[in-house]
C-alpha positions in Angstrom: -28.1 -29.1 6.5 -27.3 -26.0 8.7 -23.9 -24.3 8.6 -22.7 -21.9 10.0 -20.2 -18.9 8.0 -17.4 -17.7 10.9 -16.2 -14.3 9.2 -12.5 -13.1 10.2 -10.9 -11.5 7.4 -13.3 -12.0 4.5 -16.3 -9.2 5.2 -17.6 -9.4 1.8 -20.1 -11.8 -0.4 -18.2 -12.0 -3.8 -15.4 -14.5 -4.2 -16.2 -15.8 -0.4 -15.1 -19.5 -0.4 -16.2 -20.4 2.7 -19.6 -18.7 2.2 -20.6 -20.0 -0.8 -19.8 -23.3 0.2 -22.1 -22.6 2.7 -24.6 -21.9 0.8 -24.2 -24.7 -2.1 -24.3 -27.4 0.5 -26.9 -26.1 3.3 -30.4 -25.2 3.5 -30.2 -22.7 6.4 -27.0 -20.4 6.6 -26.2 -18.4 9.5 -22.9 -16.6 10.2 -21.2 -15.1 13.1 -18.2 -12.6 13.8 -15.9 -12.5 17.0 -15.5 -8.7 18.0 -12.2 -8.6 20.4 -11.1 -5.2 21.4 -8.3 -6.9 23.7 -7.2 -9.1 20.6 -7.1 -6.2 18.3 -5.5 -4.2 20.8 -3.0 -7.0 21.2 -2.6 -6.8 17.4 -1.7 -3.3 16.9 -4.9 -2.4 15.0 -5.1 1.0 14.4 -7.8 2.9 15.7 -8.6 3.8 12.6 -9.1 0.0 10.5 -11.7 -0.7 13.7 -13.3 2.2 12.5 -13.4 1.0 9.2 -13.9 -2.7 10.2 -17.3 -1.8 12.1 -18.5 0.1 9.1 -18.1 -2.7 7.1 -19.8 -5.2 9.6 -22.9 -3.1 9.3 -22.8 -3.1 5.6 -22.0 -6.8 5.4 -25.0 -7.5 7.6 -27.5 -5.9 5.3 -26.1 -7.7 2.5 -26.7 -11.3 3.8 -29.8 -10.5 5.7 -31.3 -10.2 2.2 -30.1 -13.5 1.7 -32.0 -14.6 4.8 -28.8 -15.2 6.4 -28.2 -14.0 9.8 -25.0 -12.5 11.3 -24.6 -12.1 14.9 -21.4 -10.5 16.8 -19.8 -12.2 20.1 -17.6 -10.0 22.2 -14.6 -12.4 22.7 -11.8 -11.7 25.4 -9.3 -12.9 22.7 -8.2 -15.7 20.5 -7.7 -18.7 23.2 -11.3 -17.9 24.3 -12.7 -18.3 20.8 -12.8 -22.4 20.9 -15.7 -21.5 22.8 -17.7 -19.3 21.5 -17.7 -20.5 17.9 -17.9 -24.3 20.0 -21.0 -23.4 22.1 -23.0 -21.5 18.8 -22.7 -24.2 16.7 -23.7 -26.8 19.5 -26.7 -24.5 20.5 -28.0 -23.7 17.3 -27.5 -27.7 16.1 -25.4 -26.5 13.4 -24.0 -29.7 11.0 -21.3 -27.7 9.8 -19.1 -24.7 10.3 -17.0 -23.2 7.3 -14.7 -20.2 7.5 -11.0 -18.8 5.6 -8.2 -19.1 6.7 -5.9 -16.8 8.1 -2.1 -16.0 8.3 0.0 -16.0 11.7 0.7 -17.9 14.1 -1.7 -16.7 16.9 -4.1 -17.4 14.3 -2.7 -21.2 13.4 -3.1 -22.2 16.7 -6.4 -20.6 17.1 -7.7 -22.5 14.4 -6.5 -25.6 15.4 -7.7 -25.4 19.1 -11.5 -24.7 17.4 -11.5 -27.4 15.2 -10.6 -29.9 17.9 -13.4 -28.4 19.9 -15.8 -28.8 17.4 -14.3 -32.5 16.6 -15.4 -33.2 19.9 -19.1 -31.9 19.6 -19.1 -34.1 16.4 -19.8 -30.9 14.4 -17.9 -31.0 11.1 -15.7 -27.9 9.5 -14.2 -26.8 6.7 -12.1 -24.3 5.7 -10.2 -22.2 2.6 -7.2 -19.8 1.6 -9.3 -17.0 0.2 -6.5 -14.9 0.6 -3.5 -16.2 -1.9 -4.0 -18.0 -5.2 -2.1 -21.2 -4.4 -2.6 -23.0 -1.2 0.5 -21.5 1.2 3.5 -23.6 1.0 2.7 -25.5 -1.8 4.8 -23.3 -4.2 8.6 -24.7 -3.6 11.9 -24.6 -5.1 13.9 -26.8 -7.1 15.2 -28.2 -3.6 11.9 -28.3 -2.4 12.4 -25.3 0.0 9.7 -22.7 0.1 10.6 -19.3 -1.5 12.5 -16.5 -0.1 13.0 -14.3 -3.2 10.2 -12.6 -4.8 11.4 -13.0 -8.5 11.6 -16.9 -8.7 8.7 -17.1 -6.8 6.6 -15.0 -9.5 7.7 -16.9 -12.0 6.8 -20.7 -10.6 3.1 -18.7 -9.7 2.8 -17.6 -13.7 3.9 -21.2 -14.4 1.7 -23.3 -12.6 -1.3 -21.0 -12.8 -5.0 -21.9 -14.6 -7.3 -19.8 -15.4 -9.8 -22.2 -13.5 -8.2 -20.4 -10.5 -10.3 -17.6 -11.0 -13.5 -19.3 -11.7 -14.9 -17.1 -8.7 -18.6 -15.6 -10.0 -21.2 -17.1 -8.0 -25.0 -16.1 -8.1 -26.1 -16.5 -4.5 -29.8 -17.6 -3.7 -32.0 -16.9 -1.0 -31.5 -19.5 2.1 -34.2 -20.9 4.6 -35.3 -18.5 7.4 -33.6 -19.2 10.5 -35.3 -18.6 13.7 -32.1 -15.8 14.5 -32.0 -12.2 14.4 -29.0 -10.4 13.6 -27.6 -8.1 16.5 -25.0 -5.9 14.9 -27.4 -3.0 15.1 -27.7 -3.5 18.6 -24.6 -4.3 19.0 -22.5 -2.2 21.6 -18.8 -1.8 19.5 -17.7 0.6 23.0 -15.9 2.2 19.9 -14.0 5.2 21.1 -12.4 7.2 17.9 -9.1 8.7 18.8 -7.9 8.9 15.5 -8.1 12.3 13.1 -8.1 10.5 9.7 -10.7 11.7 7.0 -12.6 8.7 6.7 -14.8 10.3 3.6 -11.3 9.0 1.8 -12.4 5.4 2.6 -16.0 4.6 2.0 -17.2 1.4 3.1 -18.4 -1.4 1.3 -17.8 -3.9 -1.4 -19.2 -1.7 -3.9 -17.1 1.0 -2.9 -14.2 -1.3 -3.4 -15.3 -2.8 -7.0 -16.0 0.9 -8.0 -12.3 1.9 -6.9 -10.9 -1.2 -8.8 -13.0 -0.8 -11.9 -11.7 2.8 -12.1 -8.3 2.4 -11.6 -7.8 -0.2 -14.2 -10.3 1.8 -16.8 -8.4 5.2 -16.1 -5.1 5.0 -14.3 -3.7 1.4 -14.8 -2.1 2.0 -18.2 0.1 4.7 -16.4 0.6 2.2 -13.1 4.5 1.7 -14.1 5.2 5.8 -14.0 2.8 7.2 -11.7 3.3 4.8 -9.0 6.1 6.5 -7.9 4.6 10.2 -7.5 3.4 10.6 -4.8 1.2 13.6 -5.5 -0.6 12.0 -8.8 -3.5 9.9 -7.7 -1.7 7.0 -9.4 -2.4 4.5 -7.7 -5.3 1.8 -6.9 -5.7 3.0 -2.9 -7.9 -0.6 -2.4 -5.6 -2.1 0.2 -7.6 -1.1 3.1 -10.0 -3.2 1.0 -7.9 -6.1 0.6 -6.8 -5.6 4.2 -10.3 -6.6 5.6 -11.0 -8.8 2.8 -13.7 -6.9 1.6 -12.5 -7.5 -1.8 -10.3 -10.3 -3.3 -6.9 -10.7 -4.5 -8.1 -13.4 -7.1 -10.8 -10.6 -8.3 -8.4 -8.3 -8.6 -6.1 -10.1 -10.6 -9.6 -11.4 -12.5 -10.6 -7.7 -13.7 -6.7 -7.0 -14.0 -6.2 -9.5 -16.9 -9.5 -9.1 -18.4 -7.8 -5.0 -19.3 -4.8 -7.1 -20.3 -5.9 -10.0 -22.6 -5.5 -12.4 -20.0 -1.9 -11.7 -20.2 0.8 -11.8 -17.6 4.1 -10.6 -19.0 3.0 -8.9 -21.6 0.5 -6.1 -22.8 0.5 -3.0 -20.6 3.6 -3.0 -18.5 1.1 -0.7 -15.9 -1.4 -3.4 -15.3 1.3 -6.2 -15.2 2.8 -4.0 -12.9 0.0 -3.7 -10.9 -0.6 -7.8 -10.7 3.3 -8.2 -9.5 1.7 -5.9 -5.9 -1.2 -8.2 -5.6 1.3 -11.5 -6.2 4.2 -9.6 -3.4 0.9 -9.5 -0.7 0.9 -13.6 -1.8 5.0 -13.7 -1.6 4.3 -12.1 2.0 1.8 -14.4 3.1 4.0 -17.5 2.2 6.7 -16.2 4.2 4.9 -15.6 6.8 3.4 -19.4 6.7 6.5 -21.0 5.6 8.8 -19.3 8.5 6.8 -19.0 11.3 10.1 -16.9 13.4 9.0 -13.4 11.0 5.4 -13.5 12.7 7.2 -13.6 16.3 9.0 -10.4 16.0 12.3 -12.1 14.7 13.8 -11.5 11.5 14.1 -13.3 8.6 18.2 -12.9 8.6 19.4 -14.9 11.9 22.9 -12.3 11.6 20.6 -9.0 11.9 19.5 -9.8 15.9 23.0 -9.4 16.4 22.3 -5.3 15.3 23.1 -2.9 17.7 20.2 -0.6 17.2 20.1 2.8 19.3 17.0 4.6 20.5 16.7 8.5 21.2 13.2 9.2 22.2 13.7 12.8 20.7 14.4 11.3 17.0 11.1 8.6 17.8 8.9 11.9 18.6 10.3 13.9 15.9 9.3 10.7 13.1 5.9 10.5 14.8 4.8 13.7 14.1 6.7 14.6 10.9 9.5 17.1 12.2 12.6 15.7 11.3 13.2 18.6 9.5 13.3 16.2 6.3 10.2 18.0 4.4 9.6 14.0 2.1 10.1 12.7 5.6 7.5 14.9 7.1 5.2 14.9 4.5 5.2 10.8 4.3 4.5 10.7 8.1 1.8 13.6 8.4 -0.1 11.8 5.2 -0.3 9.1 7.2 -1.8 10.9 10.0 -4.1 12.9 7.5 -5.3 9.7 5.9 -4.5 6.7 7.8 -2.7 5.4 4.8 1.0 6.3 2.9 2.1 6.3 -0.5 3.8 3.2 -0.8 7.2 5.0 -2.0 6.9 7.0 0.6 6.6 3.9 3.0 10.1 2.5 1.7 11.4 5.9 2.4 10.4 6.6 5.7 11.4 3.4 6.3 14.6 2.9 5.5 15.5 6.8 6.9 14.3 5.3 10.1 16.3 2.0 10.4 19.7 2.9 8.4 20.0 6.8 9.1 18.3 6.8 12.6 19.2 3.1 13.4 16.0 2.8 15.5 14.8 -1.5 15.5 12.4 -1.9 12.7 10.3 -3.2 15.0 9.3 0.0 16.1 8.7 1.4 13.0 6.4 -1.8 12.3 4.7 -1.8 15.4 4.0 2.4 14.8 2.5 1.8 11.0 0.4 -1.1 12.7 -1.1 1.2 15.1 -2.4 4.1 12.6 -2.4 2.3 8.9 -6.1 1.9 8.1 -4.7 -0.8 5.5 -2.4 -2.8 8.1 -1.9 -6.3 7.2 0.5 -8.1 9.1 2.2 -10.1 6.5 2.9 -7.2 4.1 3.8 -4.3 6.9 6.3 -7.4 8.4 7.8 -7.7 5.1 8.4 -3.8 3.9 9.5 -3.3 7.2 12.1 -6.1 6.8 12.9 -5.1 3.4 13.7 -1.6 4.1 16.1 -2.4 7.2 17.6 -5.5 5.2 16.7 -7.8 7.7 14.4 -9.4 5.5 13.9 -11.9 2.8 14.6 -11.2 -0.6 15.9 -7.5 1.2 17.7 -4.6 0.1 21.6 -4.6 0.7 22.4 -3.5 4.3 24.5 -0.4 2.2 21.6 0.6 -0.1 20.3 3.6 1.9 18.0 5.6 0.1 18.9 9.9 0.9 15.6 11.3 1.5 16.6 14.2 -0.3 17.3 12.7 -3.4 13.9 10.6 -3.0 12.5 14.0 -3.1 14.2 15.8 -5.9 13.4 12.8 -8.1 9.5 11.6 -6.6 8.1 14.9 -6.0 10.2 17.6 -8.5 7.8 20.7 -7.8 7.5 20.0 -4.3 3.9 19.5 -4.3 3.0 16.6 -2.4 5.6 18.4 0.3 3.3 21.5 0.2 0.4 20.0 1.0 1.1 18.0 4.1 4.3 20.5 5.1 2.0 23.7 4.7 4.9 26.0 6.3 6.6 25.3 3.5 4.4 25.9 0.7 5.6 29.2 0.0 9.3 28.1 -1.3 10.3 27.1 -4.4 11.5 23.9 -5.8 14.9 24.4 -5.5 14.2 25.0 -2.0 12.2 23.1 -0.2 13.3 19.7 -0.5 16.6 20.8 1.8 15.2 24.6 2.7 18.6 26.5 4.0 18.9 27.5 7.9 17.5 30.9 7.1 14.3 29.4 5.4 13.7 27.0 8.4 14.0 30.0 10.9 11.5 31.8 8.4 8.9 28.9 8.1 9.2 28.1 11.7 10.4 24.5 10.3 12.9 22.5 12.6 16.1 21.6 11.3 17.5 18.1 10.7 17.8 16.1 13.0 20.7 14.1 12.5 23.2 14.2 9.2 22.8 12.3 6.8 26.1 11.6 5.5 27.6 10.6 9.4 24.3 8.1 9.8 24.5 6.1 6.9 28.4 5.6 7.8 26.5 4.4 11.4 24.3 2.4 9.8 26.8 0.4 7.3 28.9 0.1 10.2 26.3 -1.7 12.3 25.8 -4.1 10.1 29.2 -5.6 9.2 29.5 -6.0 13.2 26.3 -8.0 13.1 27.2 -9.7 10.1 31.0 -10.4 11.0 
């Protein structure tokens, strides 16, 4: 048989369901990847994750063309054009069979569904997989048979129902059957034009690269997970999700090499690696939502009374959160990181956040749209769902009148001020019990803005807002 392996979000060989099915059931293998700079554009993809998605098509491409398995890129003008390309390969290249995994979205529902009917109608079978979540999306369900909209019941029905035969992922790939292909990604023109001033030496590509980081995390910083997570200055944390992002590495082989540090246990053992599984199992809770209410991947929110928000906009403020010049140094700091690095500490995310939806009552969608466009680890379902959290228009959200104060977020996450020095460099000459609020005086002297709104007046705005909306 000849199949053929469509790669979306799954750029890796370990724990790939749809290529190793491939491979098990065919003799010759190819594989193909849709490259749509309108479609990503459309998307919000930051500069920055094409930079690291090309990278990784280039690494990908060496690995299977040692398995004899070709991989060729097709420019496509977007998803309704991809029935079509995928369509015409397979015909062309008298392909029995074409496997891929799934995706989450609606764009990309639809997308799927208009290719298989093509292919139906070429007679060329298909096939496809959740490589991304541990349980088949929807499938997980409440006592009333409704699909989960808080995180800790949901958690709990995942432990319950889960096998270890879930994670039966190791897989020793063999050589395939030459094909008569070449793979193009070499020649391939990406028209990749970097606009984006991230240091991508933080971000090496390849599936190695992402094994290493997980393998080191949970031999040398997992067991501190639960109390360094917070900090933003200590390396605490795992920094794989642009990894898991692309799908160059697995949630099920993280959650495989997790419990392996943790006797297999999921409640117990070291709160830092059980800690660590609930993140991988809240990118699941994410995706469900996302599949199980289609409204929260169309720019709605998950609470119907929150479009009833009155949300102002002040250009000035926007700019000011852009470029980390609120005058808020945590605020700053959080929003220049993620210019530095592509990438924010995930407290910090939750901070900036919520300082942007309660105290500056901007729509979330901006702020979602924004962390889209420059997170090198941007996945749709996840940024949807923080964003939502933080602005409590989400599932499973934070009260409307929980509003974090930045400078209390500061005082207790960064004490010394450290992780403000670094990315707030005018202000590395104060002291701690300066420069998480530095007075008028030290502003003037560090040539550092002050606030731009107060933050006792907005979070009065903010709670006011909402019990409009909600009465």
């Amino acid at each position: 048989m000849k199949s053929l392996v469509w790669f979306r979000g799954d750029l890796r060989l370990d724990d790939n369901p749809a290529l190793r099915n491939a491979c098990e059931n065919s003799e010759e293998v190819s594989a193909v990847f849709l490259f749509s700079p309108k479609q990503l554009n459309l998307h919000n993809e930051a500069n920055i994750k094409v930079d690291f998605l090309i990278k990784n098509l280039v690494l990908l491409e060496k690995k299977l063309n040692d398995l004899n398995i070709c991989l060729t890129i097709i420019e496509s003008e977007g998803f309704s054009f991809d029935k079509g390309y995928i369509s015409n390969l397979a015909a062309k290249s008298n392909i029995d069979k074409v496997f891929w995994n799934n995706q989450f979205g609606e764009d990309e529902l639809h997308r799927d569904l208009q290719v298989s009917e093509a292919l139906a109608s070429n007679k060329i079978n298909y096939e496809s997989f959740d490589d991304q979540v541990v349980y088949k999306p929807g499938t997980l369900k409440t006592g009333q048979g409704n699909p989960y909209s808080v995180f800790t019941p949901f958690k709990r029905k995942w432990i319950e129902f889960f096998e270890m035969d879930f994670l039966d992922i190791d897989y020793l790939y063999q050589k395939k059957s030459k094909t008569d292909h070449i793979s193009n990604v070499d020649a391939f023109n990406f028209n990749f034009n970097q606009t984006h001033k991230a240091d991508m030496d933080l971000w090496p590509a390849g599936e190695e690269e992402a094994i290493a980081r997980l393998q080191n995390f949970l031999k040398d910083k997992a067991i501190n997970y639960s109390k360094d997570r917070n900090d933003p200055i200590i390396d605490g944390t795992s920094r794989i999700s642009p990894y898991l992002a692309l799908g160059i590495i697995s949630s099920k082989r993280c959650i495989l090499e997790a419990l392996k540090h943790n006797n297999f246990e999921f409640s117990s053992g070291h709160i830092g690696i059980t800690k660590w599984i609930d993140e991988i199992v809240w990118r699941e809770f994410y995706k469900n939502i996302m599949f199980s209410f289609s409204k929260v991947s169309k720019g709605q929110p998950f609470q119907d009374y929150s479009k009833s928000i009155k949300w102002r906009f002040d250009k000035d403020e926007f700019d000011a959160w852009k470029k980390g010049k609120t005058g808020f140094p945590i605020i700053d700091a959080a929003m220049r990181q993620l210019l530095h690095e592509g990438w924010m500490h995930n407290r910090l995310r939750m901070v900036v956040a919520m300082f942007f939806t309660k105290n500056m009552l901007h729509d979330w969608r901006l702020g979602e749209e924004y962390f889209m466009q420059n997170l090198i680890d941007g996945d749709f379902a996840s940024n949807n769902g923080g964003w939502q959290w933080s602005s409590s228009t989400g599932t499973d959200a934070a009260p409307y009148f929980r509003i974090f104060n930045p400078i209390t977020q500061s005082t207790n996450f960064d004490k010394e001020g450290l992780f403000i020095k670094k990315y707030v460099p005018e202000l590395k000459d104060l002291d701690k019990s300066v420069i998480h609020n530095p007075p008028t005086e030290h502003r003037k002297y560090c040539k550092y803005p002050m606030q731009i709104l107060d933050l006792k007046e907005s979070r009065l705005r903010a709670i006011e807002a909402f019990k409009t909306a909600k009465n």
